[in-house]
BALOBA-1460 file (C-alpha; in Angstrom, 3 decimals):
// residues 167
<rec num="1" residu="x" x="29.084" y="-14.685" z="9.562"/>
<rec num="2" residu="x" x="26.292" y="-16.941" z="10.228"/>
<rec num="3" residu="x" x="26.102" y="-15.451" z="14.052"/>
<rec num="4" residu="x" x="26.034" y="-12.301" z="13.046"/>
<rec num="5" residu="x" x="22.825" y="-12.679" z="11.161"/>
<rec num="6" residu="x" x="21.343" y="-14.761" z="13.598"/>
<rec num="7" residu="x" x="21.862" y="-11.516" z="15.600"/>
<rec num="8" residu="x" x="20.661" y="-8.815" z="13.082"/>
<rec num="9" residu="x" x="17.760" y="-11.558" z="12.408"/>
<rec num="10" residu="x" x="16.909" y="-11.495" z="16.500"/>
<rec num="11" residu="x" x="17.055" y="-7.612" z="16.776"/>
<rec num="12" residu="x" x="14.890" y="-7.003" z="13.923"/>
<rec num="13" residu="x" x="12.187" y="-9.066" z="15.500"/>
<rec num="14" residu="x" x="12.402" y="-7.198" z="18.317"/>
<rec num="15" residu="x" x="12.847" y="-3.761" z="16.716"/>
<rec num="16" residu="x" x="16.288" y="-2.970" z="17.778"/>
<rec num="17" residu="x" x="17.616" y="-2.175" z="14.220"/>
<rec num="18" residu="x" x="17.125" y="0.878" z="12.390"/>
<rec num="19" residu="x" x="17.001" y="2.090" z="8.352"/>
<rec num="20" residu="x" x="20.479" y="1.667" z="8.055"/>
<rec num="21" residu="x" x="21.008" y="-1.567" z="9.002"/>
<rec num="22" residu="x" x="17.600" y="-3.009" z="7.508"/>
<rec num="23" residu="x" x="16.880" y="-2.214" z="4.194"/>
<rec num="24" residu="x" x="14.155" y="-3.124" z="2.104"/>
<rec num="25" residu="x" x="13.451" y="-6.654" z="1.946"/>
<rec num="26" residu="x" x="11.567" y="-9.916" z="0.726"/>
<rec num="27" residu="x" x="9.324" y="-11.229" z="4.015"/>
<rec num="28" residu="x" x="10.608" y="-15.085" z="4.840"/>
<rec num="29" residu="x" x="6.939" y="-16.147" z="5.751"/>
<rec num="30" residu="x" x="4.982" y="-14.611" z="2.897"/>
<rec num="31" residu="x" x="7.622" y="-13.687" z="-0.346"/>
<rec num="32" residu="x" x="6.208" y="-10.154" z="-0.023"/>
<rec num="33" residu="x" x="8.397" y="-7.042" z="0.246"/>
<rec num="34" residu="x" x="9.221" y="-5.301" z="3.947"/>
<rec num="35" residu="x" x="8.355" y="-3.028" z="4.490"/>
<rec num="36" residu="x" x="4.909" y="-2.745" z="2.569"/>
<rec num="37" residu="x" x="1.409" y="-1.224" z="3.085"/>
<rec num="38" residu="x" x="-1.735" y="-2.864" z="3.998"/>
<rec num="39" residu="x" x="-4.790" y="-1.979" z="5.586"/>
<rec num="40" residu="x" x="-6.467" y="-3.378" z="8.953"/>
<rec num="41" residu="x" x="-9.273" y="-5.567" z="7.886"/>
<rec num="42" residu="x" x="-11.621" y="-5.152" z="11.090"/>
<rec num="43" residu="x" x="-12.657" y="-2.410" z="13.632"/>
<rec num="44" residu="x" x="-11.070" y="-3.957" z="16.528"/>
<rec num="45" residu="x" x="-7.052" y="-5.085" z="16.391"/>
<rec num="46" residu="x" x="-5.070" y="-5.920" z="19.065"/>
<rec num="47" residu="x" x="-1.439" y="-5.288" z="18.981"/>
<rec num="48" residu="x" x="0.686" y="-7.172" z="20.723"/>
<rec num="49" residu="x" x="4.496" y="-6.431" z="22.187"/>
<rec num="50" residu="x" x="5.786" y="-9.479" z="20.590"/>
<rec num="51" residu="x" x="5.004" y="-12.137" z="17.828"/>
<rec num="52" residu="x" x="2.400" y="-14.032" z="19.542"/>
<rec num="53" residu="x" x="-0.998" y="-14.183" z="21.718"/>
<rec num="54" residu="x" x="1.265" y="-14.710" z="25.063"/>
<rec num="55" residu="x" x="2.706" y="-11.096" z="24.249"/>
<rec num="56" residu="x" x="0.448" y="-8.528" z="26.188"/>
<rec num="57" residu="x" x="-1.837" y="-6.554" z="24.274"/>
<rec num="58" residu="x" x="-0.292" y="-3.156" z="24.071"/>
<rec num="59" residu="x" x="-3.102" y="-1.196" z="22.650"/>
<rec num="60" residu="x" x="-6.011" y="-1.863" z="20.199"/>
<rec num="61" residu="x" x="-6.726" y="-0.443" z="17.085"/>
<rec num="62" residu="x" x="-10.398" y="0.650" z="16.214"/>
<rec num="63" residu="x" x="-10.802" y="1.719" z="12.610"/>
<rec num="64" residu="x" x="-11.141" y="-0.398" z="10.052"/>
<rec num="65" residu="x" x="-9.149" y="0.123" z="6.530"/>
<rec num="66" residu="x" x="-6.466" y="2.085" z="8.545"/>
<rec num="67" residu="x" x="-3.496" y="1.867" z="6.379"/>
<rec num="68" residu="x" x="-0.565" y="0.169" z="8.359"/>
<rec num="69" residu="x" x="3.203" y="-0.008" z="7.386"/>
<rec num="70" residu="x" x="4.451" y="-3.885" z="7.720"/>
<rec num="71" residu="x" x="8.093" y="-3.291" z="8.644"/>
<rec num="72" residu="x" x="8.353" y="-6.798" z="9.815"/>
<rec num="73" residu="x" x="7.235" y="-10.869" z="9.798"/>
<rec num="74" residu="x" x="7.839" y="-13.788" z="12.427"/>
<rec num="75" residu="x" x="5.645" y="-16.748" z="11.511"/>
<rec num="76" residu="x" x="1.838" y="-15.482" z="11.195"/>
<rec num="77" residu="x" x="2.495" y="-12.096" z="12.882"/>
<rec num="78" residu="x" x="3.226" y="-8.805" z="11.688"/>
<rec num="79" residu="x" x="4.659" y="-5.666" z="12.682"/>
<rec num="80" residu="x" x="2.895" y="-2.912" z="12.278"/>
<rec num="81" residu="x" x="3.275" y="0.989" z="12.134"/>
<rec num="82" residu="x" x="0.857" y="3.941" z="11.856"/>
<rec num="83" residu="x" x="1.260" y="7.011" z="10.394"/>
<rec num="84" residu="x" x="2.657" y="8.968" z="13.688"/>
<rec num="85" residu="x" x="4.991" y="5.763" z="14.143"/>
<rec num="86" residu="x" x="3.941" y="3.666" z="16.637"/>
<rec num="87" residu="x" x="5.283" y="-0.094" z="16.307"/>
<rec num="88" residu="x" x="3.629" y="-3.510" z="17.421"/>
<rec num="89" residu="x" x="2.820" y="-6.760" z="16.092"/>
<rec num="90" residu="x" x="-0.719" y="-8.027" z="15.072"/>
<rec num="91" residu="x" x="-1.807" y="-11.320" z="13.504"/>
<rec num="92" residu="x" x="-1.819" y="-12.009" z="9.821"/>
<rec num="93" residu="x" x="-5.719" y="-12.406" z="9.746"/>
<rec num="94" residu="x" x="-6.365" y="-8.839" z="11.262"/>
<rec num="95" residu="x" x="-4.562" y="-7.330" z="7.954"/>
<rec num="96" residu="x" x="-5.840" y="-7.127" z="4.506"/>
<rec num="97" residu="x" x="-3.839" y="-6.417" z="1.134"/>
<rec num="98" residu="x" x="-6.310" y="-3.444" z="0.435"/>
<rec num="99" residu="x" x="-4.309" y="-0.254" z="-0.460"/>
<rec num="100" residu="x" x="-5.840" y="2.504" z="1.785"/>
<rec num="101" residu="x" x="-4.240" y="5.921" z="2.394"/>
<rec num="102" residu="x" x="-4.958" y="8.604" z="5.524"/>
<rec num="103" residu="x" x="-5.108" y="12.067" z="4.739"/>
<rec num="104" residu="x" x="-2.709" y="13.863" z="6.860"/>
<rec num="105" residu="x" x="-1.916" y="17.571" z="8.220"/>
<rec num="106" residu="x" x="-4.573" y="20.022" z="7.441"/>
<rec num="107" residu="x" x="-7.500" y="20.207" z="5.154"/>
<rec num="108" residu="x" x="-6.179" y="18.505" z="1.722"/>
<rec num="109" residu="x" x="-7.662" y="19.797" z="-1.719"/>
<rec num="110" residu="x" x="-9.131" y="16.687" z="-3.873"/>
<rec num="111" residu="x" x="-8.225" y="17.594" z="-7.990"/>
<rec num="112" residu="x" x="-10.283" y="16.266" z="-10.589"/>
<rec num="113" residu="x" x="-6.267" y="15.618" z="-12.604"/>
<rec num="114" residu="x" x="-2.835" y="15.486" z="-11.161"/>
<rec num="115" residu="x" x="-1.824" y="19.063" z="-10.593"/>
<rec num="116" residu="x" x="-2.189" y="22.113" z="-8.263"/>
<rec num="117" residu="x" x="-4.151" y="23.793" z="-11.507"/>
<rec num="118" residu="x" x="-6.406" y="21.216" z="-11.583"/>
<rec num="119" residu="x" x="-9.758" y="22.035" z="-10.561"/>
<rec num="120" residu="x" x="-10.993" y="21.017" z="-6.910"/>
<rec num="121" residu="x" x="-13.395" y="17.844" z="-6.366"/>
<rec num="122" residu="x" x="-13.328" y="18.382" z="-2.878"/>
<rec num="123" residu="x" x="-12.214" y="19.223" z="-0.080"/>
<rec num="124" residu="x" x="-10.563" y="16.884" z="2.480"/>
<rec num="125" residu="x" x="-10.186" y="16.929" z="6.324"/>
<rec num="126" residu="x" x="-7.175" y="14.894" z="8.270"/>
<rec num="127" residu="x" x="-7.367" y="11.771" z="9.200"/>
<rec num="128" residu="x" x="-9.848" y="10.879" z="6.078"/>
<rec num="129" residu="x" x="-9.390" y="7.171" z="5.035"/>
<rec num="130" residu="x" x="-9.586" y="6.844" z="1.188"/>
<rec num="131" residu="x" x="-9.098" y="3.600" z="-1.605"/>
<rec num="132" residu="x" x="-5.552" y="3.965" z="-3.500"/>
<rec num="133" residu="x" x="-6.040" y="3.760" z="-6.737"/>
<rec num="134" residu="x" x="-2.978" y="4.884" z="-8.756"/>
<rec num="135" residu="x" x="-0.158" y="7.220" z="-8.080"/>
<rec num="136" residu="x" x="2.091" y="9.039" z="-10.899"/>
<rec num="137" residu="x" x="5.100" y="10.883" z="-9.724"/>
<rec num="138" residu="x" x="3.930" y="13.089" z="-6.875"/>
<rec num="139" residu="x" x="0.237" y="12.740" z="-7.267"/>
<rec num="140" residu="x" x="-1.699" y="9.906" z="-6.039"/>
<rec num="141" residu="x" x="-5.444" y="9.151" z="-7.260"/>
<rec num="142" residu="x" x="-8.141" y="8.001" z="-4.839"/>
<rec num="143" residu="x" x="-11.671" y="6.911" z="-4.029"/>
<rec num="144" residu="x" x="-13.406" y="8.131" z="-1.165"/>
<rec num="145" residu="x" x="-17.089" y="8.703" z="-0.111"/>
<rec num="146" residu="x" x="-18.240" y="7.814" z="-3.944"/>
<rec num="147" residu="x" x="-15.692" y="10.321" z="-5.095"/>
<rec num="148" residu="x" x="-12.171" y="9.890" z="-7.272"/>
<rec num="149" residu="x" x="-9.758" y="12.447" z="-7.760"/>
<rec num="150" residu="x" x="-6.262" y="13.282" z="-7.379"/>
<rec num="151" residu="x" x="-4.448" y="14.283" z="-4.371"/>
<rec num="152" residu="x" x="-0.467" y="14.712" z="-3.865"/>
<rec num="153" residu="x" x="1.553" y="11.832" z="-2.444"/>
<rec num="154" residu="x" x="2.968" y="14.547" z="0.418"/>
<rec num="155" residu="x" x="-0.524" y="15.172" z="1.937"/>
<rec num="156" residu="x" x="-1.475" y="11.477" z="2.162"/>
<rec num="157" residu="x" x="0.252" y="7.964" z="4.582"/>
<rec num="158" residu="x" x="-0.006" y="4.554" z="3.111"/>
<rec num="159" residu="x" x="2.245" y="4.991" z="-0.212"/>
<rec num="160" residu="x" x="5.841" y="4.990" z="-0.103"/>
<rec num="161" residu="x" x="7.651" y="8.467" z="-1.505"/>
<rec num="162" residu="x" x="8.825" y="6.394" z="-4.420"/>
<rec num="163" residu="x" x="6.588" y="3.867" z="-4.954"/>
<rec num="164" residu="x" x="5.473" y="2.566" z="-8.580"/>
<rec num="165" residu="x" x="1.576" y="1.997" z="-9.076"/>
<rec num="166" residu="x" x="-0.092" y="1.961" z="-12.016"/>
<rec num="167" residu="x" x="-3.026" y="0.733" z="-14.043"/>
């Protein structure tokens, strides 16, 4: 039994196991759940193929408060996703805990209450980075450009489908 975790425990730092075999989990190095969103805390993140600085840098990052899936933890690395999926592993101090969210698809409408009757706030174009604020059932309310307003959890990345958060 033991060997058999050490394997699972060995893929899933290098990626090699999928939903099914993974499921949600508490991270070993910081009690947190995995996966979880964060944000990237600078304009400039390198991520790595592996869990440390001898990995090569695969490709770097370059916008700040980019909401990032951790879907993994080996020491003080992370591994990261984006919104269109793509995996590597960054260092601890390039993440922050702040809850952003990426507008994604096509032109989202911004509701002053949760609700398609709602009246508009504004209107917003993909790839818009916005504060998370709270999210009830499917509609999710955020900050953005000195504006707040509700937007539904299917037009936005960086909350889960089912995710509780409330003030």
């Amino acid at each position: 039994m033991l060997r058999l975790l050490s394997v699972i425990v060995c893929l899933s730092f290098l990626g090699l196991t999928g939903p099914s075999v993974m499921a949600a989990t508490v991270g070993k190095q910081t009690g947190l759940p995995v996966p979880r969103y964060v944000s990237l805390r600078s304009n400039e993140v390198n991520v790595r193929a592996g869990p440390g600085a001898r990995y090569p840098i695969e490709w770097v990052f370059k916008r700040r408060s980019l909401p990032v899936e951790v879907v993994a933890e080996f020491d003080t690395w992370r591994k990261i996703r984006d919104f269109e999926g793509t995996e590597g592993w960054a260092h601890q101090s390039m993440l922050s805990g702040r809850r952003m969210v990426q507008v994604i698809g096509q032109i989202r409408t911004l509701r002053r209450d949760p609700g398609e009757s709602a009246s508009a706030v504004a209107r917003l174009e993909p790839g818009v980075l916005a504060n998370l604020e709270d999210c009830r059932h499917e509609w999710c309310e955020i900050r953005v450009s000195g504006l707040s307003g509700w937007v539904s959890r299917a037009h936005i990345w960086g909350v889960d489908v089912k995710e509780a958060l409330g003030n």
